[in-house]
N, C-alpha and C positions, 0 to 999 in steps of 0.2 A: 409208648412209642418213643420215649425220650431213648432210651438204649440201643435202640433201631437204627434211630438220624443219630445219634453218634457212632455207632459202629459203620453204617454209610459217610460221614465225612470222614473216618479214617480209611475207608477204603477209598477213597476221590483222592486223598492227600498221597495215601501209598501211590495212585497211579501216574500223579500227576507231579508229584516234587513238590514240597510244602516250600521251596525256595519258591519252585516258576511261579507256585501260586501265590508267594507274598508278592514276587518281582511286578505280576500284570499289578496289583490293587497299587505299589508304588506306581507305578508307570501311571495307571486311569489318575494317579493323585495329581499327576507333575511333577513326580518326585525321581526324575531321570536317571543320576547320578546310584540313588539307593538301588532303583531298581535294576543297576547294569549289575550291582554287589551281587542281588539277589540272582539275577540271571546266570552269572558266573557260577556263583556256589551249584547250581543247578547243573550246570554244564560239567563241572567237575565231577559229579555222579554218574553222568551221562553222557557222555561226549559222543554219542552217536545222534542223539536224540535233534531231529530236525527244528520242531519248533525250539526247543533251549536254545540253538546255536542260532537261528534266526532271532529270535528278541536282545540275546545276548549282541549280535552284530547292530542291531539297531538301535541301540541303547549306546551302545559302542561310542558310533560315529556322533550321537547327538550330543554323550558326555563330553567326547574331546573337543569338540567345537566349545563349547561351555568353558571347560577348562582353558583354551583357549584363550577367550574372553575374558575369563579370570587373570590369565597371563601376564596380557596387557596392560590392566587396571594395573595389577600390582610393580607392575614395571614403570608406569606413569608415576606411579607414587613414591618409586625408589627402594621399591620392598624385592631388592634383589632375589636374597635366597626361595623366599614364598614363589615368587614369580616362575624362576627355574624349577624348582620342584613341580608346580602345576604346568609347566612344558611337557617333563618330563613323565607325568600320568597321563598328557595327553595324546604323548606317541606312544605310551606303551598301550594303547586303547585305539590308535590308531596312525600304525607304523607307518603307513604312505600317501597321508596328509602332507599336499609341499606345501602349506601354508607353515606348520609345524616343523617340517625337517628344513625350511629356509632360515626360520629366527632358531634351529638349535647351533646352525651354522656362523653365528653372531657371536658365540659364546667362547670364550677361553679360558680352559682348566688349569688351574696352578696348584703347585705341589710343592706346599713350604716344610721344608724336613730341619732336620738338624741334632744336637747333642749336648744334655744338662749334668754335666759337673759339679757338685755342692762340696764347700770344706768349711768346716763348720765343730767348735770344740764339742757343744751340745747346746739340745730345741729344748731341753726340761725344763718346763714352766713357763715355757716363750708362747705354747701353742693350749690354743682353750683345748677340753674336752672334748673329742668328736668320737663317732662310730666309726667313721669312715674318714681318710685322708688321702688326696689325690693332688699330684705334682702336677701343675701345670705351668704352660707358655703360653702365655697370651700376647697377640701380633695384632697391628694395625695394618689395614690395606687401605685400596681405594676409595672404600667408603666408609665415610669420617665418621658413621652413626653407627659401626659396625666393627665387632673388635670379634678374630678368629682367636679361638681356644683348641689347646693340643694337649693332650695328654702325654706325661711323660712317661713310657715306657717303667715299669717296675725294675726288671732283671736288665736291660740295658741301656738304659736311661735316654731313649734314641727319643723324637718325637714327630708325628708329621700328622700335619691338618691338609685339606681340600679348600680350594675357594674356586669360585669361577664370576669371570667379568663379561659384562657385554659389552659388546663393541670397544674389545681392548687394543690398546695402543703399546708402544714398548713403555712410551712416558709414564703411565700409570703401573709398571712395573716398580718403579723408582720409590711409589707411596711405600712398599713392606717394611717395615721394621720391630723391632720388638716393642711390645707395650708393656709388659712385667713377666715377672718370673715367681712363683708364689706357690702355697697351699691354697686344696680347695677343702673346705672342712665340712662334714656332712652329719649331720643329726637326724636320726630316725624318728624321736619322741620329743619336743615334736618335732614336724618335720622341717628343718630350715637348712640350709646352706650358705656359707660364709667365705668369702675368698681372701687371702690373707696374703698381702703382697712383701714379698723378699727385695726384692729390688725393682723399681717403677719408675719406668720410663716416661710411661703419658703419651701421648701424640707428639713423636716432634714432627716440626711443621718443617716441609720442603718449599725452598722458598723458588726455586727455581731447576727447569730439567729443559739443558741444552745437545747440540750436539746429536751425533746418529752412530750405530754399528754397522762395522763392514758385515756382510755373510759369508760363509762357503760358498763356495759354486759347486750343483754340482760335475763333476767328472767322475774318471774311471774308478777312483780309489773312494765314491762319496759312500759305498757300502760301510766302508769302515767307521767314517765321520757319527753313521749314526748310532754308532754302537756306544753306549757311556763306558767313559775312562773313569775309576775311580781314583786315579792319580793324575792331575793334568799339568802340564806343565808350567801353562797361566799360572795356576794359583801357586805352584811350587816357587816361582820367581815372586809374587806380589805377596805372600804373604810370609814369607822367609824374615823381613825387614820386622814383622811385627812381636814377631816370637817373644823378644823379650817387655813389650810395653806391661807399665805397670797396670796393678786393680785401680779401680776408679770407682766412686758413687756415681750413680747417671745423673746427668742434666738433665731433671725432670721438664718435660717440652722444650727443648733444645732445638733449633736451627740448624737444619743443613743443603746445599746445591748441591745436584748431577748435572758430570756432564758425560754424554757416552763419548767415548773417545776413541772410536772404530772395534778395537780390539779389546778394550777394559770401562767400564764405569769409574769413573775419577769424583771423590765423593770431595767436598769443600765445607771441614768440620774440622773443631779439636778433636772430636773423636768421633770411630765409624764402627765400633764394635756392635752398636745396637742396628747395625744394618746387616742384608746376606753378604755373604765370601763368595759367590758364583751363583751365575745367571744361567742358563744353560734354553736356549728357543729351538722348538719345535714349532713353528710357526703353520707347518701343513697339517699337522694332525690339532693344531689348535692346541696345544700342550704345551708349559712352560715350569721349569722347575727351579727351586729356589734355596738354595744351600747357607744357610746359616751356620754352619760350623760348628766348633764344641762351642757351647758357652760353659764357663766357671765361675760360681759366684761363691763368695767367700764371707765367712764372720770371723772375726779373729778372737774376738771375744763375747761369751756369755751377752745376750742382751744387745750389743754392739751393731752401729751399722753393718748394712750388708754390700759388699761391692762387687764388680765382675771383671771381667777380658774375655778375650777370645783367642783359644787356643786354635792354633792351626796342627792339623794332623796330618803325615804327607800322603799317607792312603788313603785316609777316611774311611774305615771298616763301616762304622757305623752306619753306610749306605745300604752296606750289603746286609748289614741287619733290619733294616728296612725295605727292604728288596724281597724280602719274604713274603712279604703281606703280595700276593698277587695280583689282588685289585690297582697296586702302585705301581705296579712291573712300566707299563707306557710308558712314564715318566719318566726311567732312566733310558730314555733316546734324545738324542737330539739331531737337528737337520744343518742349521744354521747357524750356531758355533756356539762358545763356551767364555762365560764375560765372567773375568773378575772384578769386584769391587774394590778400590782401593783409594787412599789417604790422596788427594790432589791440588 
């Protein structure tokens, strides 16, 4: 008999999708979330098939609320990124939930770009052994337990990370600055990763953020406003002055005040190189982006400390090398005007 009853459960399995039929014993379990996985895969076979699509929709609705509730937790606790990410499984599980598209409307996306220049005689023997080496920028934002990592381009040295804030203000624009500039070194055997910092900033701490920006209004001509200049005129005047400042070692946690000064960011430091060159708000689409400029860091010699500046460039191609990536397209608009940052 035994050849029987398995040849009979594999025809029950064939009829019925060995998903749907894991998905109900998930579901009988409590195991909600599993069982919407299992329902889905199901449904992908069969997208006709009535009962898939109704357990799938019911599993749906019960995982986003869950997720949900995961949300929040993790938003109470300060666990930003987890938080938004479990938002955002939850509208994609349940697109016209307004509980869910009210708090994604809380959020503001930023878009930290910019460009890594190294001069440097030679790294021989500077750098352990690794299989893998990856250039990166690592940036401080708004929150102090959380340090954004960017990858720097291979062939055009460009780099740009994502962050996103709740309930952002312009004030908490003001936290971005550079935390280091460094290798990331990676080992297969075993497996471990080492980050190796070239030049390290640390946190500095902002000690104060005054003042407001004017905006555009819009009028007839605002079609245009939203269109990104890669040449603006702001930065051509502000940053003209700095061309020739020298390298510098950073002030590891260093001090400095903003104050917005309608049309510019007015920074109150000896120096502002480890802050953005342009501000740029989209404030309707919830989208902000944030131009840091070329950075250049330099070793003159073998072994030698490492120092930087910031080069200004009066097109800035390097946007438009990053303008490629079309998931960043958004971010070069803006609504409500174009802020540079400068010496105050």
């Amino acid at each position: 008999m035994k050849p029987i009853s398995f040849l009979l459960l594999l025809v029950l399995l064939g009829s019925c999708n060995y998903n749907y039929w894991q998905g109900k014993t998930l579901e009988e379990e409590g195991r909600i979330e599993e069982a919407n996985i299992e329902y889905h895969r199901a449904l992908v076979v069969d997208p006709s098939d009535d009962d898939y699509q109704d357990a799938y929709s019911r599993t749906a609705v019960k995982t986003a609320e869950d997720l949900l509730e995961r949300y929040r937790n993790f938003l109470y606790l300060g666990n930003f990124k987890i938080a938004y990410d479990r938002l955002q499984k939850a509208r994609a599980l349940h697109p016209d939930h307004p509980g869910i598209n009210a708090e994604l409307q809380k959020w503001t996306h930023v878009l930290i770009v910019g460009k890594l220049e190294m001069s440097f005689t030679s790294l021989k023997n500077q750098l352990p052994l690794a299989d893998r080496m990856n250039l990166q920028v690592h940036l401080n934002g708004p929150n102090p337990n959380e340090t954004l990592i960017a990858e720097v381009h291979p062939q055009n040295q460009t780099f740009a990370v994502e962050d996103q804030i709740y309930n952002a203000n312009i004030q908490l624009l003001m936290s971005y600055s550079l935390n280091a500039v460094g290798v990331q070194l990676v080992k297969e055997q075993p497996k471990s990763t080492q980050f190796l910092r070239f030049v390290d900033f640390k946190r500095p701490l902002i000690s104060k953020v005054d003042g407001g920006l004017d905006y555009l209004e819009p009028d007839a001509s605002s079609e245009d406003r939203t269109r990104y200049r890669i040449a603006d005129q702001l930065a051509v005047q502000a940053f003209s002055a700095s061309l020739n400042d020298p390298f510098v070692v950073p002030d590891k946690g260093g001090e400095y005040a903003a104050v917005m000064a309608k049309d510019k960011v007015l920074i109150k430091a000896k120096d502002i190189a480890f802050l953005p060159q342009m501000l740029y708000l989209n404030q309707k689409d919830h989208r902000m982006l944030l131009d840091f400029g070329v950075i250049t860091i330099e070793q003159k010699r073998v072994g030698g400390l490492w120092s930087y500046k910031k080069n200004y460039v009066e097109r800035r191609e390097y946007l438009s090398d990053i303008q490629k990536n079309l998931l960043l397209v958004p971010y070069f608009f803006y609504r409500e005007g174009a802020y540079p940052f400068v010496r105050g």
